[in-house]
N, C-alpha and C positions, 0 to 999 in steps of 0.2 A: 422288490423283486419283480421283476417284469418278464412273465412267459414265451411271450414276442421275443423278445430282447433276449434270450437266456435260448431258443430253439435258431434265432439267426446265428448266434456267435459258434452252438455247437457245431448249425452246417458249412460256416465259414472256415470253422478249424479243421471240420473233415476236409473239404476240399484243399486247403493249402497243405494238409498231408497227405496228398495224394489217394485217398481213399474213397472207395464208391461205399454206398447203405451196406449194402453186401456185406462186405469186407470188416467195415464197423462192427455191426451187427454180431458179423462169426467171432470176434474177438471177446465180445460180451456178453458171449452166448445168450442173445436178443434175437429178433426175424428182423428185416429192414423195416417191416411194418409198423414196428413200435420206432427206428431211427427216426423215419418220415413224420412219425407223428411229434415228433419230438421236436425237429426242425421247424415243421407248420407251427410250434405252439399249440399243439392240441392237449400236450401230458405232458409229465415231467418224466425224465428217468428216476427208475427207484432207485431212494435212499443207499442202496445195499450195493450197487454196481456204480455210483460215484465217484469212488477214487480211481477202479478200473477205468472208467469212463475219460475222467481225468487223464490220466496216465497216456491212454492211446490217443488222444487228441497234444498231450504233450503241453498241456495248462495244469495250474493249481486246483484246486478243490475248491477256492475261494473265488476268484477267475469263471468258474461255469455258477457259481449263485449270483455272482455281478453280474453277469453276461457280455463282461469286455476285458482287455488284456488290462493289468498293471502296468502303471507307470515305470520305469526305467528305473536302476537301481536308485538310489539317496531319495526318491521321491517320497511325498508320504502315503503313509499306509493306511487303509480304511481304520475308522474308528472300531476299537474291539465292539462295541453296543453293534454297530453297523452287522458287522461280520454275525453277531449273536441272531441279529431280528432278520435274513437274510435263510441263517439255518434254518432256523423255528418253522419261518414261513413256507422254507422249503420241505422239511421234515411235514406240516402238517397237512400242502397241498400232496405231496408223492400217501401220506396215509389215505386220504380221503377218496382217491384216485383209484387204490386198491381197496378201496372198500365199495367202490361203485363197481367194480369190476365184478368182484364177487358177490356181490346183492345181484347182477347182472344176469349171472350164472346161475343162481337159485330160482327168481324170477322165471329163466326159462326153461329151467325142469318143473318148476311148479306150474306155468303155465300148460308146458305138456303135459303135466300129469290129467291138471282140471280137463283139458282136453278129452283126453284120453276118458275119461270118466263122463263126461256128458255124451262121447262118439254109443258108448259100449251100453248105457242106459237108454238110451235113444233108439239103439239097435232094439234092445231087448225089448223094450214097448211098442215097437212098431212090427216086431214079428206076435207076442204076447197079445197087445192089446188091438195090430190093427189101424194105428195110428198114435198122435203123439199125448199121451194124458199126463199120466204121475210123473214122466221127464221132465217135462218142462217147470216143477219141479223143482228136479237136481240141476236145470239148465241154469236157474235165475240164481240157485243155493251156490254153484260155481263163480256164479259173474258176481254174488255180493261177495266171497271169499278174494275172487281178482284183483275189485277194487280196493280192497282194504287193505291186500297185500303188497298189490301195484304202488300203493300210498307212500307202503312202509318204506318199501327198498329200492324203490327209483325215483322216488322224488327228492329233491335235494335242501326243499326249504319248506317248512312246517308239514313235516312228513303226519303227524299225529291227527291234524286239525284237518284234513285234508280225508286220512282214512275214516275220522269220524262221521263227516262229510259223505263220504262213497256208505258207508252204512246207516245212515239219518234216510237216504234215496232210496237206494235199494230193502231195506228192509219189509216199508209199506210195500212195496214191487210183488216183495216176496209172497209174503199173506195176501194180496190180493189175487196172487197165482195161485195161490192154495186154495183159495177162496172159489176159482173157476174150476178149479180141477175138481174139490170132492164138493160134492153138494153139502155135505151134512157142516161144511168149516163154515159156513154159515150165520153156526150159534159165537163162533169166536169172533167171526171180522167182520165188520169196524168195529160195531157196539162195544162188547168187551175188553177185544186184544187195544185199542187204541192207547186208554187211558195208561195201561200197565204197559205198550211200547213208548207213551207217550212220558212218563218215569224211568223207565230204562232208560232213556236219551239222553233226560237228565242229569243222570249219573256219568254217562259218555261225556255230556258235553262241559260240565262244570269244570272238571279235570282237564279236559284239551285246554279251553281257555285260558285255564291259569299257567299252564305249560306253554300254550303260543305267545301270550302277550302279557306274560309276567317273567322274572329274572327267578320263581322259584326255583328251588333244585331240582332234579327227578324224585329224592325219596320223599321232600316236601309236599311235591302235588299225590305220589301216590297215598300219603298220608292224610291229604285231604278229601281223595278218592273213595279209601276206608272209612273213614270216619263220618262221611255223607251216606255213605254205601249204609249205615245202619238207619236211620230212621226208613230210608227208600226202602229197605228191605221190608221192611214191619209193614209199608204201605201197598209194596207189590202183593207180600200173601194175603194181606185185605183184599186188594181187588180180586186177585186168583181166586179165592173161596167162593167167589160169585158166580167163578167159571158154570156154563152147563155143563153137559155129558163131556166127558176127553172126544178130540177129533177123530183117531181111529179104533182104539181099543176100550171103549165103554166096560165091557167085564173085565177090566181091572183096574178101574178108578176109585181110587181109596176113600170112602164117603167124609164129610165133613166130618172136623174131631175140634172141639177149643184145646182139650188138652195138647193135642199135637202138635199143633199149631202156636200154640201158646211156648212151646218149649222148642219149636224150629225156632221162633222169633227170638227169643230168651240165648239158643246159642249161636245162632247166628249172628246177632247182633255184639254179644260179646267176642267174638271173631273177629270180625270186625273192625271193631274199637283197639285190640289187641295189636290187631297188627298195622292200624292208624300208630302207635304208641312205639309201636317198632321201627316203622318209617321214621317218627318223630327222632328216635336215637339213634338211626342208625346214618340220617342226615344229618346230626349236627356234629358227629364225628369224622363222618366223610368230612364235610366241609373243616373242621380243623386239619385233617391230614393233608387234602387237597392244599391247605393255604401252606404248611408248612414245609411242602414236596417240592410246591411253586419256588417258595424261599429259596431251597439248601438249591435247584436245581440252578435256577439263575444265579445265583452266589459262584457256583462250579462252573457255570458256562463264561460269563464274563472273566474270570481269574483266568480259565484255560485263555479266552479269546485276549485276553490283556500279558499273557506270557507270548501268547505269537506272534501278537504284533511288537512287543519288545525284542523278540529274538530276530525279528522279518527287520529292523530298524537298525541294530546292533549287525 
């Protein structure tokens, strides 16, 4: 299925029926703006106004997934497979299309929001403090949230590996910002915070990998996320216990306990493992339903696709 191929034919068909964008358009309750973009090859029309689509252009439904007319009557008919991998293909670019659209739209209310949020704290500290301290701050704490989120929802190809990527960078960014603003963060950065951001990562990044450059499932890798996630854990409140004084509120830092700590590690770790153990069941069921969904679905598209081309033949 060829997008070129499929946005020529529909501008060909509008023009021999006498129709400008406009006019299309109003019939499909569409703007011409999505027509145009349709004819350049830029989008597909959605799935859901196809046969309309069809219809006012005065071709088949099969006709706009080719992107040329049928042969004359007695000639032959595409292979039902044909007509099958043409849908699918078409069915899953018009999804994806709507799915960038609306990540598109969150994207820029959440951008505005972060905005909105670093303009109003930025205010308050420069009337408050006189200039820009604690902001910058929530400046740097916005742009690691942008990137990670910029990752998720507009990029199109290893969205995960990518956001883990924008927070592997920004993070140290972070803490060294912290680090200029209060004097006393100090005692945390580098010495300290490293080792335990330096574990954290770990945990980011073992997960991403096996999700960018392996065939596992999602609930496989978050399984193996969990299940990593417990010894790291055990290892993070090691180093935490080392911590000195807390960064700002010193009178209410819970003094060292084993017992406490002993029994964070104890349920947290079985948490953990739990629900490593639940990813592990709940992927290997997915992936039988999934195989068996695949089955009946194809089984039902070909037989339809093999009745229409017997009755198109007949």
């Amino acid at each position: 299925m060829d997008q070129q191929k499929t946005g020529s034919f529909i501008c060909g068909m509008r023009k021999e029926r006498g129709l400008t964008q406009r006019e299309l358009a109003e019939q499909l309750n569409v703007t011409d703006k999505a027509v145009s973009k349709w004819e350049r090859g830029l989008s597909y029309p959605d799935i859901t106004i196809l046969s309309d689509l069809a219809r006012a252009l005065g071709v088949t439904e099969r006709e706009l997934l080719t992107g040329a007319r049928e042969s004359a009557a007695g000639a032959e008919c595409p292979a039902p497979e044909r007509v099958v991998q043409d849908t699918l293909e078409y069915a899953q670019k018009a999804e994806k299309q709507r799915r960038f659209r609306a990540a598109s739209v969150v994207m820029a209310i959440y951008t505005a929001a972060l905005a909105v949020a670093v303009f109003v704290c930025a205010l308050c500290d420069g009337i408050l403090s006189g200039g820009f301290t604690w902001s910058l701050i929530v400046l740097v704490s916005c742009l690691l949230g942008w990137g990670v989120g910029f990752s998720f929802l507009c990029l199109k190809r290893r969205r995960v590996f990518w956001a883990a990527a924008a927070a592997t960078v920004l993070t140290p960014l972070l803490l060294w910002t912290i680090q200029a603003v209060i004097p006393d963060s100090a005692l945390w950065y580098p010495a300290p915070a490293m080792p335990i951001l330096g574990v954290a990562l770990t945990w980011v990044w073992v997960p991403t990998l096996l999700h960018t450059f392996t065939r596992m499932s999602k609930w496989f890798v978050g399984a193996a996320a969990a299940i990593l996630g417990a010894p790291l854990n055990i290892l993070i409140n090691g180093l935490s216990s080392n911590l000195p004084i807390p960064l700002i509120y010193p009178d209410y830092w819970i003094p060292k306990n084993d017992a406490i700590q002993a029994v964070s590690n104890v349920s947290s770790c079985a948490a953990l493992l739990a629900l490593g153990v639940l990813f592990l069941w709940l992927g290997r069921r997915s992936g039988k339903k999934h195989k068996m969904s695949l089955e009946q679905g194809a089984e039902a598209l070909l037989g339809e696709a093999w009745d229409h081309g017997n009755d198109a033949v007949l």
